[in-house]
DRENKEKOL-64335 format. One line per 5 residues: their letters; for each residue y negated, z, x negated of C-alpha. Coordinates in steps of 0.1 Angstrom, whole numbers. Layout:
A = Y:Z:X; ...
//
This chain:
XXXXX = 0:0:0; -31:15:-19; -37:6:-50; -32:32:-72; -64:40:-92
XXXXX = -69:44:-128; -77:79:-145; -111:90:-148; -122:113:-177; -144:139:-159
XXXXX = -158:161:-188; -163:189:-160; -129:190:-146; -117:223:-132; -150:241:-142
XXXXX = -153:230:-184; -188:223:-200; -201:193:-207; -193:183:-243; -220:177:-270
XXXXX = -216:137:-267; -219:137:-228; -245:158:-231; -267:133:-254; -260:107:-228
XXXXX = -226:89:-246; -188:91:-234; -167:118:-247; -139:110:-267; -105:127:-263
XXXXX = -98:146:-293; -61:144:-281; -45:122:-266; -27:147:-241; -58:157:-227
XXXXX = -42:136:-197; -30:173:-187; -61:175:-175; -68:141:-160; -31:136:-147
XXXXX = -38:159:-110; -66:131:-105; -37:105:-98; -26:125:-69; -44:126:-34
XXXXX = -50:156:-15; -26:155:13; -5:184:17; 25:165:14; 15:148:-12
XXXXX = 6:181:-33; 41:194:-30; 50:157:-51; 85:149:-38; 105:128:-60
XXXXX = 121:100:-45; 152:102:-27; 183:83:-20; 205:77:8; 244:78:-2
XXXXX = 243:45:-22; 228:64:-49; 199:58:-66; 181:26:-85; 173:18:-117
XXXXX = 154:-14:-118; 136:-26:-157; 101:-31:-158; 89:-64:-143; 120:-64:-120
XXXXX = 111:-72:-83; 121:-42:-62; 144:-50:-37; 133:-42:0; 141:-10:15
XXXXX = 150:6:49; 118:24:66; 133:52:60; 134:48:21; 94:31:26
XXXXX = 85:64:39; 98:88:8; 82:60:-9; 50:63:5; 51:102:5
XXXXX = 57:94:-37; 44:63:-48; 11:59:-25; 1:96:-25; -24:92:-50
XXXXX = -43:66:-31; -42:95:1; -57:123:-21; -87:143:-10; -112:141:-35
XXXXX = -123:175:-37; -84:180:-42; -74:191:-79; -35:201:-87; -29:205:-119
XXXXX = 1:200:-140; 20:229:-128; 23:213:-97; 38:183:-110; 65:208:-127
XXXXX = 69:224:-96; 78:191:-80; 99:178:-111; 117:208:-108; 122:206:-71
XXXXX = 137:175:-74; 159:182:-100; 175:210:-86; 180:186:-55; 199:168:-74
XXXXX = 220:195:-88; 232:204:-57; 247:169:-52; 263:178:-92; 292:200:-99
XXXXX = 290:234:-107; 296:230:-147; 263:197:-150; 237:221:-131; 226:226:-175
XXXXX = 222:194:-177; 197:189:-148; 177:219:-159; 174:205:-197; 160:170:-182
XXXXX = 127:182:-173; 120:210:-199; 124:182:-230; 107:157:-208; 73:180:-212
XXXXX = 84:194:-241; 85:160:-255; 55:149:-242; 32:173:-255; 41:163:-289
XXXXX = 32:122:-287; 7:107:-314; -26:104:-301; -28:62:-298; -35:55:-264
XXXXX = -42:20:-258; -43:-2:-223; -19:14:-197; 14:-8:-188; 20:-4:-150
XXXXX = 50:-27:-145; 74:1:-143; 93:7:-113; 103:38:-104; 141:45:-90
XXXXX = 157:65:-65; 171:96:-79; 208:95:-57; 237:114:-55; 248:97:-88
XXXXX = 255:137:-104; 276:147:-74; 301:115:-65; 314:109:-38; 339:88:-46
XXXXX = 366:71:-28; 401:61:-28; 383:23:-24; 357:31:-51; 388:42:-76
XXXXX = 403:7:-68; 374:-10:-71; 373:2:-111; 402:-4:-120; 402:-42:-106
XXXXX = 369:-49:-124; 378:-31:-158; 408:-47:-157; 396:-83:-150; 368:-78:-176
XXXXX = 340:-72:-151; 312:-61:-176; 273:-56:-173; 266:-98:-163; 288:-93:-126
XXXXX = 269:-55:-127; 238:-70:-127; 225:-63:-95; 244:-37:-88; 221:-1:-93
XXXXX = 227:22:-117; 244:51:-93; 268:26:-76; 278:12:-114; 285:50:-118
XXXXX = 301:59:-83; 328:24:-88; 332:41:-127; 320:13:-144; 307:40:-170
XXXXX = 301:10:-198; 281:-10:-177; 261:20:-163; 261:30:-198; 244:2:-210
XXXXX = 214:-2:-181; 203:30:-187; 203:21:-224; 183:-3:-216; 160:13:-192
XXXXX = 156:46:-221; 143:17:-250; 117:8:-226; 105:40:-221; 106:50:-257
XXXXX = 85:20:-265; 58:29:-238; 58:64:-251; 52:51:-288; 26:32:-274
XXXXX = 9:57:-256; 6:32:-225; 24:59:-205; -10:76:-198; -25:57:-177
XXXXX = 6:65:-152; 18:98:-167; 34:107:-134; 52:74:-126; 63:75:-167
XXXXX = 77:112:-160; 94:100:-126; 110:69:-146; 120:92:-175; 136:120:-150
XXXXX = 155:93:-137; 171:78:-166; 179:119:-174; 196:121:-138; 213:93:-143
XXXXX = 228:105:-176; 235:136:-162; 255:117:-133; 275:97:-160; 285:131:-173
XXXXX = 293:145:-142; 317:112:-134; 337:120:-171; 339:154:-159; 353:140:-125
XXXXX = 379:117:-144; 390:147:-165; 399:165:-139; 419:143:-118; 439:130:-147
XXXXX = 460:158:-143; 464:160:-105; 491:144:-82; 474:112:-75; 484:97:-111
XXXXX = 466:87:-140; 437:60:-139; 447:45:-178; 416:17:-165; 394:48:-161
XXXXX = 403:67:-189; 400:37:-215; 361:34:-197; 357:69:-204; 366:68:-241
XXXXX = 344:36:-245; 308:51:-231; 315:85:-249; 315:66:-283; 292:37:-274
XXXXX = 264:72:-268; 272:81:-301; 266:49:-316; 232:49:-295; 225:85:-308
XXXXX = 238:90:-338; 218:123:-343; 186:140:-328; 154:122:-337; 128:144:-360
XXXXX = 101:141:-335; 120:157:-310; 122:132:-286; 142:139:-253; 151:103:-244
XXXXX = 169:98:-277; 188:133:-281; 227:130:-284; 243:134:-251; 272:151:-270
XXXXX = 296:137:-241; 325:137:-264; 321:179:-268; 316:178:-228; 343:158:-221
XXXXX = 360:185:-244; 349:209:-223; 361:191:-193; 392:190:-205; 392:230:-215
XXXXX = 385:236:-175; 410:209:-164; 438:228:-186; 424:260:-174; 429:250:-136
XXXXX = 462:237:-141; 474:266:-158; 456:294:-132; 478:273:-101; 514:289:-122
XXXXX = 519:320:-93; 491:309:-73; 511:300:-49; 530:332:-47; 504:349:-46
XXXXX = 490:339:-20; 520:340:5; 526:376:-2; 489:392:-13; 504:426:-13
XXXXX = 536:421:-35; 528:411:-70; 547:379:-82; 581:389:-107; 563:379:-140
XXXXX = 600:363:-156; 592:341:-123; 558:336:-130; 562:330:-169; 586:303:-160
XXXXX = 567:284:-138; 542:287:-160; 559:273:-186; 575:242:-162; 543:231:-153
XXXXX = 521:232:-191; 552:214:-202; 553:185:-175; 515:182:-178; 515:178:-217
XXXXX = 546:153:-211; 520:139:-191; 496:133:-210; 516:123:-238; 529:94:-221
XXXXX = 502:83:-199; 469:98:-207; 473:99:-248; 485:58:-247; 449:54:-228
XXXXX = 425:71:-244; 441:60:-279; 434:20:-269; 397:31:-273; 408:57:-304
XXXXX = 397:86:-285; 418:117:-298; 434:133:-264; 465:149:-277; 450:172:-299
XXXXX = 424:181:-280; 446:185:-244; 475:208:-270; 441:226:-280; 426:233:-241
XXXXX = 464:240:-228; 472:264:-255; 438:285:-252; 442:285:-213; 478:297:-217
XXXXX = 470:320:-245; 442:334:-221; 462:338:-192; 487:357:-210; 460:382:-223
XXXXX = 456:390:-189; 492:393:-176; 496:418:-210; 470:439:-198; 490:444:-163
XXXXX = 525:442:-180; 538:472:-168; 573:486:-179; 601:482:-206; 612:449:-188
XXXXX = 575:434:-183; 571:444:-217; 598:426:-233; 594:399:-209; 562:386:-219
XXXXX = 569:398:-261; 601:372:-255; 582:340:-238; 557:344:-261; 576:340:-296
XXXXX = 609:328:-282; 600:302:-252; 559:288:-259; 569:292:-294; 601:267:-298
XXXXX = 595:236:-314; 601:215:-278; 576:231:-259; 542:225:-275; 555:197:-299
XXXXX = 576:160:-290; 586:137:-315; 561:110:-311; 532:136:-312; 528:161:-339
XXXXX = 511:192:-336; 473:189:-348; 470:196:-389; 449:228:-382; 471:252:-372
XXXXX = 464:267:-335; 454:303:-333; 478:329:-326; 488:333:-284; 479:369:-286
XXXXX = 455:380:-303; 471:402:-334; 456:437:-319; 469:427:-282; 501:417:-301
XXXXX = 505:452:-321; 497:471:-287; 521:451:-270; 550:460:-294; 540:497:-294
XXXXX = 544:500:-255; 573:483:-251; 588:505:-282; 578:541:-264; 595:525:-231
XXXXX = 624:515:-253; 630:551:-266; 628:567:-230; 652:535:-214; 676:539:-248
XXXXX = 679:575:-241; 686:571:-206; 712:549:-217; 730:573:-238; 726:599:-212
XXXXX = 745:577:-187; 774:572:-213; 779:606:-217; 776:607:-179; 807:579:-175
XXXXX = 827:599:-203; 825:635:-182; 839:618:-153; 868:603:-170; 874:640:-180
XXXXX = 871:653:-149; 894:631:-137; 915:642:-163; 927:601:-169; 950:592:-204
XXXXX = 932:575:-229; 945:538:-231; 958:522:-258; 942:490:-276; 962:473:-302
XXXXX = 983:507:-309; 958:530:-311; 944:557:-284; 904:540:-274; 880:550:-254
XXXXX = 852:530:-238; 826:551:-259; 826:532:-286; 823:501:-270; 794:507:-250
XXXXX = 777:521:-275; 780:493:-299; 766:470:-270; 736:492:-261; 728:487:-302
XXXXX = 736:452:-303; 721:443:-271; 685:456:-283; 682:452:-314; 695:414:-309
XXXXX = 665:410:-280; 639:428:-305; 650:405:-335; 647:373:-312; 610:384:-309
XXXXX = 601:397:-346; 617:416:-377; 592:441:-379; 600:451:-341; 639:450:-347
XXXXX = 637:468:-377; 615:496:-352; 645:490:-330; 673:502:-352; 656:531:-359
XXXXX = 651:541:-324; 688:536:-319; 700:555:-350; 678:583:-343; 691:580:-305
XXXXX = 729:578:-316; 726:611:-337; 714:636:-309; 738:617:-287; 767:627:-311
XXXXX = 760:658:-311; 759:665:-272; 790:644:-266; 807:666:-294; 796:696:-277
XXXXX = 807:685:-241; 838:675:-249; 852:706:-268; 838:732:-245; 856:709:-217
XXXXX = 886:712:-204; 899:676:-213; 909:688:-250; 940:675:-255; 957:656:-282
XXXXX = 949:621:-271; 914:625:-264; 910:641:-294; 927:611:-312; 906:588:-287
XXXXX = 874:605:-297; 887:607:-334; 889:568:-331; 859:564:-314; 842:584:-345
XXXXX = 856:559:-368; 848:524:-351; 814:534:-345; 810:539:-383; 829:509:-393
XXXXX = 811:486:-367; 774:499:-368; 776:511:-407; 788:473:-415; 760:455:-398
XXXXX = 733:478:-403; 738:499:-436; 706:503:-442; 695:520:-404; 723:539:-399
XXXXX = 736:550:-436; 727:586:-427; 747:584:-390; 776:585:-418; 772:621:-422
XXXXX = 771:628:-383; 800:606:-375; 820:623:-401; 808:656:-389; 819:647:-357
XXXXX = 853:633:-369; 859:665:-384; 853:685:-359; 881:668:-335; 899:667:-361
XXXXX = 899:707:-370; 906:710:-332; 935:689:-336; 947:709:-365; 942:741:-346
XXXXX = 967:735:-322; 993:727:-346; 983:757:-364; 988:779:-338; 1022:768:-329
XXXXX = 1036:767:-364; 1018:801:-372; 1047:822:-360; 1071:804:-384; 1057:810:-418
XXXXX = 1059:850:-409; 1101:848:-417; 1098:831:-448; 1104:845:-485; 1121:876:-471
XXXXX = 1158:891:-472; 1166:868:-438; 1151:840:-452; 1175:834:-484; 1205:831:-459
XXXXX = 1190:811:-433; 1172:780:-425; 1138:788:-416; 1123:760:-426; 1132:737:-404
XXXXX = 1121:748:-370; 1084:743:-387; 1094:712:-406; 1104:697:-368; 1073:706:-354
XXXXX = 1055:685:-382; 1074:657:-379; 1067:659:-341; 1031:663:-343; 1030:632:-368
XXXXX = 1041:609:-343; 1008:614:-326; 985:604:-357; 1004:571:-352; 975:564:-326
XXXXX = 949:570:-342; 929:549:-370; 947:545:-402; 923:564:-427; 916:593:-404
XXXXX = 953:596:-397; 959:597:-434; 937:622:-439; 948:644:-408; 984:643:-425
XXXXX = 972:649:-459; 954:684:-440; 988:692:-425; 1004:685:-456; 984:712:-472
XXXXX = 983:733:-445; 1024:740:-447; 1020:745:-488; 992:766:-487; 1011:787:-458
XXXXX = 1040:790:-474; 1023:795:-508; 1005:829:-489; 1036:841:-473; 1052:840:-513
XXXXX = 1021:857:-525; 1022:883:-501; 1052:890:-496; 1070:911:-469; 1094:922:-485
XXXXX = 1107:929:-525; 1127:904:-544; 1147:919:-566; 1175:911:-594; 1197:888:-575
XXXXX = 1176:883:-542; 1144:872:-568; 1168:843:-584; 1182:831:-551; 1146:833:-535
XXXXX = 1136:812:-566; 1162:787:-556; 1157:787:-517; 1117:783:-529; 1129:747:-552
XXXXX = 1148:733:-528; 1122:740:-498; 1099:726:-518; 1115:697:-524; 1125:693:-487
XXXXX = 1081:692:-480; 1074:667:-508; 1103:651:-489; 1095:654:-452; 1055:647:-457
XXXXX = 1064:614:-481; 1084:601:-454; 1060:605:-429; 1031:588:-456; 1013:612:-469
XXXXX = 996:605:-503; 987:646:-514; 1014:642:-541; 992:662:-559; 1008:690:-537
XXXXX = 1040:690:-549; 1038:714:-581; 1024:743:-566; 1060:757:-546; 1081:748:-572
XXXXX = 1058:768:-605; 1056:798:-584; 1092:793:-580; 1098:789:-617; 1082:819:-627
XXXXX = 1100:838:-598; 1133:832:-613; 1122:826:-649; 1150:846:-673; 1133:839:-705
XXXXX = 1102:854:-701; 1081:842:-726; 1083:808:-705; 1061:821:-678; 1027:817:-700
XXXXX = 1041:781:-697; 1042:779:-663; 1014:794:-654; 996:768:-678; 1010:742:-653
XXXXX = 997:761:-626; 965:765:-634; 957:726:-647; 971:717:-618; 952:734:-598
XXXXX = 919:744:-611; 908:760:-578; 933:788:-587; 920:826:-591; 925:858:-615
XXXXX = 937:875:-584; 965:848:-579; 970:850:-610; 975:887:-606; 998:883:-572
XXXXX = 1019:856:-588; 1024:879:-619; 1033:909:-595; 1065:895:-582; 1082:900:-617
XXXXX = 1083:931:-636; 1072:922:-667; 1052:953:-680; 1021:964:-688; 1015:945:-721
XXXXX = 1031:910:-714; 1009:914:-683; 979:915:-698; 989:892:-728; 994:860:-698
XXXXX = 962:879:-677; 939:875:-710; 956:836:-717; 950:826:-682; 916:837:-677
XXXXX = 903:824:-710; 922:790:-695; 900:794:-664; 868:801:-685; 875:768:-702
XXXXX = 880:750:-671; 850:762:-651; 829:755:-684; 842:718:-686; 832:719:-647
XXXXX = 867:714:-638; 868:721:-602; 895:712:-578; 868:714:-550; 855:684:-568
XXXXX = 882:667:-564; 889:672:-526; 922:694:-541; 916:725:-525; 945:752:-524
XXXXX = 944:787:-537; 913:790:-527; 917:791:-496; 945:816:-498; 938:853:-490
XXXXX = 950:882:-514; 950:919:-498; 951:944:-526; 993:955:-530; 1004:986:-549
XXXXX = 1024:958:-566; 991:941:-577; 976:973:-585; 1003:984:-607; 1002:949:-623
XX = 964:951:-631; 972:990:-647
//
C-alpha cells in the first residue's frame, strides 16, 4: 500500500539537544553509524497495533523465503492482512508516535517465542539465541552507511520448527531424493515446505543463499535505511535454520521407532549437516550471527543421545503401567532391557549405519555411545532402588556378565569405537554395590547353614540310618554344604575376583561357627550311634578334601576345625569301645590269667568293632585303628604295671611267657585288620623280657630297648617296671641312675615321642606301691 518512507535524522529525537553543527545551521553527521537505534522507531506508525510490531505469520504451508528482487507471489486476504499489520504499519504511524528499539525486541521476541511453540521442546534454545546475536551483532557493524537497498522481501515465519509432517510428506522425500530431485525442481517451492517434504539439501541451500545476501547488505551498511525489514529478513533465515534442526531432530527420533528406517532421509540428513560445516567452518571474528556454526552434527548427536534415551526408558514401561502399585521383577525388567538395546543397535547396524555411512556420517559409534550412556544411566537408578541379596546380585551379574559379553554391544562387521567407553557404573556406585550385596550375602549364607543344621536335627529325630555311598556311611551334610560354597562363590567369581575372593571368606568364616554348632548338637543328641558317628566322621573328611583342594588358600585354617571336629566323633567313637572292653583288662596279669585265655574275649570285641571302620573314609579309619591299637597296649601295659597281684618265682616266668605270646597275638590281630602302629609291638614283649629275665645283668639291656623305643617313657615306669623283679637295692639304683642319664640325653637331643605322634607311657597312670617304694629305698 503506502509507501514506506525513508528515515529522517531528527537531532532532537526523544528530548536530546541540538548538536554543535545543527546548531550553526549545517546537518549533523552521525558519529556512528548505529545511531539508527535512534532513528529506527520513526519507520513505524503509531497505530496501536502496529506498536506491538507482529511478525508475520503463516498459515500451515509454512513460511516463505523469497531472494531479493523476487516477485512475491499473491496471497490469501487473510495473509494481506498480517501483511499490512507488518509491512504497511510504518506508513499508518502517528506522528507524535515514538517506540523505540525495545519495542522492536519486544515484538522480535514475541514472535519468536510463537514460533517455538510450533518447535519441539529440545529447539526452544535455538529460537531464543536468534534474536539476541541478531542485535548483538548488529551493534557491532562498521560505520559505512551508503544508499539503502529496499528489494528485500520479507517471508513468513511458519511452522517450519514444529513439523507437521505426514505419512504423504515422508513419501514425497524419499521419491524426490531418490530420483535426484535437487534445488532446480525446488525452485519455487518455499523454504518451510522444502523443509516439511525433508528436502534438508535443498532447503539447505536457499537459505544459504538467502544468509549471503544478507551478509552483503550488512557489510554494506545498506540495511539502515530498512533496519526493521533487514532484522525481520535475518530472523527468518534464523527460524528457518532453527526449523532444519528441528526436522534432524525429528528424523532421529523416528529412526528408531516401528514405522522403519527412512535410508533416503537419513543420507539427506548426513549431507546438510556437513554441507553447514563446509559453509561454516568456524565462527567469524566479528561475531557475526548469520555466519556462526550451526553445530548440527553435535545436535544431531544430541538427538541421538535423547532418541537412545527414550528407547531405553520404554524397557518396564509397559509393566509399569498396568500394575502402578507392584514394582516390575528387575531379572524381568533387565532382560527386556537388554532385548530391546540389542535389537535396536542390530538396527542400526544394518539399516541406519549402511545410510548414514553413503554420506560418511559416523552413526555406529555415536548410536553405541548414546545407548551405552542411556543404559548406563538407567541402571544407576535401578542400583539406587535394588533392594535385597537377589536384586543385588541381579543387577552386579547383567552388568559384568550379560551388557558386558562380547555379542551384546559389539558384531563382527562393527567394532567397538577406539576410545574405550566409560565404565556402566560408575566405580563408587560399583564398590557400594558389591558391599551391599556382601552384608546381604553374610545374613542369607548364615541362614543357609542354619537350615542345614535344621535338615540334619530332623534326620535325628527321626532316628533314620545313614546311607551308604560307594561303601562308605554319607550323610547329606557334606554335600549341601559343598554346593552352598560352590554355588556363591561361582556367581561372585562370574561378576569379579575381588568380590569372589570377599565370597570365600564369608563362607570360611560361615563354615567354622557352623562346625562348631553342628558338633555340639549332634553329641548332646540322642542320635549318637556308631554310624552317624562314622557318617559325621566322613562328612569331616570330604569337606576338607573337597573345599581344602579347590580353595587352599580360603579355607587352610578350616583344617584345624575339621580336624577338631573329626576328632571329636572320633574320641566318642572310641569311648564306647572303651567302655565295653574296660572290664576285660581288670583279669589280666594275675594268678587266673596265666591259666586262662583272657585275651580273647577283648581281642573279639576288637575285631568286631573293626568291621565298622570299614565304612568310613580310608585315612580316618586308619587312624581310628591305629587309636584302638594303642588303646589295647597301653591297657594291658597299665594292668602289667600295676599289677593285682604278685608274680613270683615260677608264676613271674610263666607270666613272662603268657605276656610274649599275647603280645604277639595283638601285633597279630591289629596287622590283620591293617593297622600300621608297628611301632607298637616292642613295648609288651620288653616288659616281658625283663619280667622273666634270669641273667640279670641283661635287664640294663632291655630297658635300653625300652626307653629308645619309646622316648615318652618316665622315671616312675622305669621304677614300676623295675619293681616286678627283686633285684636289690644297689642293681636298682645302678639301672635307675643308667636310665635316667639315658632320658636326660634324649630330652636334650629333643627326642620326644609326642613329636612323633608315638605316644604311650605317657599316658599310663602310676599310683605309688609299697613295691615301688621299696624299689626307690
Amino acid at each position: 500500500g503506502t509507501e514506506v518512507p525513508r528515515p529522517v535524522r531528527r537531532p532532537h529525537l526523544q528530548g536530546a539537544s541540538p548538536g554543535p553543527d545543527e546548531q550553526a545551521g549545517g546537518t549533523a553527521q552521525p558519529t556512528d553509524c548505529w545511531e539508527v537505534e535512534a532513528t529506527a522507531p520513526q519507520i513505524l506508525k503509531s497505530s496501536s497495533a502496529a506498536a506491538k510490531m507482529p511478525l508475520p505469520q503463516t498459515q500451515a504451508s509454512g513460511l516463505e523465503l523469497h531472494r531479493p528482487q523476487e516477485p512475491v507471489e499473491p496471497h490469501t486476504p487473510a495473509q494481506g492482512a498480517r501483511w499490512a499489520s507488518s509491512e504497511d504499519a510504518p506508513g499508518a504511524q502517528h506522528e507524535g508516535f515514538r517506540p523505540g528499539l525495545g519495542t522492536l525486541r519486544r515484538a522480535l521476541s514475541r514472535a519468536s517465542q510463537r514460533a517455538s511453540v510450533r518447535a519441539s521442546r529440545g529447539d526452544a534454545g535455538l529460537l531464543r539465541l536468534s534474536g539476541r546475536f541478531l542485535f548483538g551483532s548488529l551493534r557491532r557493524t562498521p560505520d559505512n552507511c551508503p544508499a539503502v537497498d529496499q528489494t528485500g522481501v520479507t517471508s513468513e515465519p511458519g511452522p517450519a520448527c514444529g513439523r507437521k509432517g505426514s505419512s504423504k510428506a515422508k513419501e514425497d522425500v524419499g521419491r524426490r531424493l531418490s530420483t535426484g530431485a535437487g534445488p532446480e525442481e525446488a525452485k519455487g517451492t518455499s523454504v518451510a515446505d522444502l523443509i516439511s517434504e525433508r528436502q534438508l539439501l535443498a532447503a539447505f541451500e536457499r537459505l544459504r543463499h538467502l544468509e549471503t545476501g544478507l551478509v552483503t547488505e550488512k557489510a554494506s551498511c545498506t540495511f539502515q535505511q530498512d533496519p526493521t525489514g533487514f532484522a525481520r529478513r535475518a530472523m527468518d533465515v534464523c527460524l528457518h535454520y532453527d526449523g532444519l534442526a528441528a526436522e534432524i531432530g525429528a528424523i532421529v527420533r523416528e529412526t528408531l521407532g516401528p514405522d522403519g528406517v527412512d535410508a533416503a532421509a537419513l543420507a539427506e540428513l548426513a549431507r546438510v549437516v556437513r554441507a553447514e560445516e563446509e559453509a561454516h567452518p568456524e565462527p567469524p571474528a566479528d561475531g557475526d550471527f548469520l555466519r556462526t556454526p550451526r553445530r548440527w552434527r553435535q545436535y544431531w548427536e544430541d538427538a541421538v543421545r535423547r532418541s537412545a534415551e527414550e528407547r531405553v526408558r520404554q524397557a518396564g514401561a509397559g509393566e509399569a503401567q498396568g500394575a502402578p502399585d507392584a514394582a516390575p521383577d528387575l531379572a524381568r525388567l533387565l532382560a527386556e532391557l537388554g532385548a530391546l538395546v540389542r535389537r535396536d543397535l542390530q538396527k542400526v547396524q544394518r539399516e541406519v549405519h549402511p545410510a548414514y555411512a553413503a554420506a560418511g556420517f559416523p552413526a555406529w559409534a555415536a548410536y553405541l555411545r548414546a545407548f551405552h550412556g542411556a543404559v548406563a544411566g538407567r541402571l544407576q537408578e535401578l542400583a539406587h532402588d535394588a533392594r535385597g541379596c537377589e536384586q543385588l546380585y541381579v543387577l552386579l551379574d547383567w552388568a559384568a556378565n550379560v551388557y558386558s559379553s562380547p555379542d551384546f554391544l559389539g558384531s563382527q562387521d562393527q567394532a567397538l569405537p577406539s576410545e574405550p567407553l566409560p565404565p556402566l557404573l560408575a566405580p563408587d556406585v560399583w564398590a557400594r554395590l558389591e558391599e551391599d550385596y556382601t552384608s546381604f550375602l553374610e545374613t542369607k549364607i548364615a541362614s543357609c547353614f542354619d537350615g542345614i543344621l535344621q535338615l540334619e536335627q530332623s534326620r535325628w529325630a527321626a532316628a533314620e540310618a545313614p546311607e551308604e555311598l560307594r561303601g562308605l556311611y554319607h550323610t547329606p551334610l557334606s554335600f549341601d554344604v559343598c554346593m552352598l560354597v560352590a554355588e556363591h562363590v561361582k556367581a561372585a567369581g562370574a561378576i569379579s575376583a575381588e568380590l569372589e575372593a570377599t565370597t570365600l571368606g564369608i563362607c570360611a568364616r560361615a563354615l567354622g561357627l557352623f562346625l562348631h554348632r553342628f558338633e555340639k548338637a549332634f553329641l548332646e543328641s540322642g542320635a549318637v550311634t556308631e554310624p552317624n558317628l562314622c557318617a559325621s566322621i566322613n562328612a569331616c573328611e570330604e569337606l576338607r578334601t573337597h573345599l581344602l583342594a579347590k580353595f587352599p588358600e580360603s579355607f587352610g585354617e578350616l583344617e584345624k576345625a575339621l580336624g577338631a571336629a573329626a576328632r571329636a566323633f572320633q574320641k566318642r567313637l572310641l569311648q564306647g569301645l572303651q567302655g565295653a572292653v574296660q572290664p576285660l583288662f581288670r583279669v589280666l596279669c594275675t594268678k587266673a590269667w596265666l591259666t586262662q585265655d583272657l585275651l580273647q574275649p577283648l581281642m573279639d570285641k576288637v575285631v568286631a568293632f573293626s568291621g565298622l571302620l570299614e565304612h568310613m573314609a580310608p585315612p580316618l579309619a586308619q587312624e581310628t585303628l591305629q587309636q584302638v591299637h594303642r588303646y589295647v597296649v597301653r591297657e594291658y601295659l597299665a594292668q602289667a604295671l600295676r599289677p593285682r597281684e604278685r608274680l613270683r618265682g615260677v608264676d613271674r616266668r610263666s607270666g613272662s611267657q603268657k605276656m610274649g605270646l599275647e603280645a604277639q597275638a595283638i601285633g597279630n590281630t591289629f596287622q590283620g585288620l591293617g593297622s600300621e602302629a608297628t611301632w607298637l609291638g616292642q613295648a609288651i614283649p620288653c616288659v616281658a623280657d625283663i619280667l622273666g629275665e634270669t641273667y640279670k645283668d641283661d635287664i640294663r639291656r632291655h630297658l635300653e630297648t625300652l626307653i629308645r623305643s619309646y622316648p615318652d617313657i618316665r622315671r616312675d615306669h622305669v621304677l614300676a617296671i623295675l619293681a616286678l623283679r627283686r633285684l636289690g637295692r644297689r642293681r636298682n639304683q645302678h639301672f635307675l641312675r643308667h636310665a635316667q642319664a639315658m632320658l636326660r640325653a634324649a630330652a636334650k637331643a629333643g627326642v620326644s615321642g609326642a613329636a612323633g605322634g608315638r605316644v604311650l607311657f605317657e599316658e599310663i597312670e602310676l599310683g605309688t606301691g609299697v613295691d615301688v617304694l621299696v624299689t626307690c629305698i
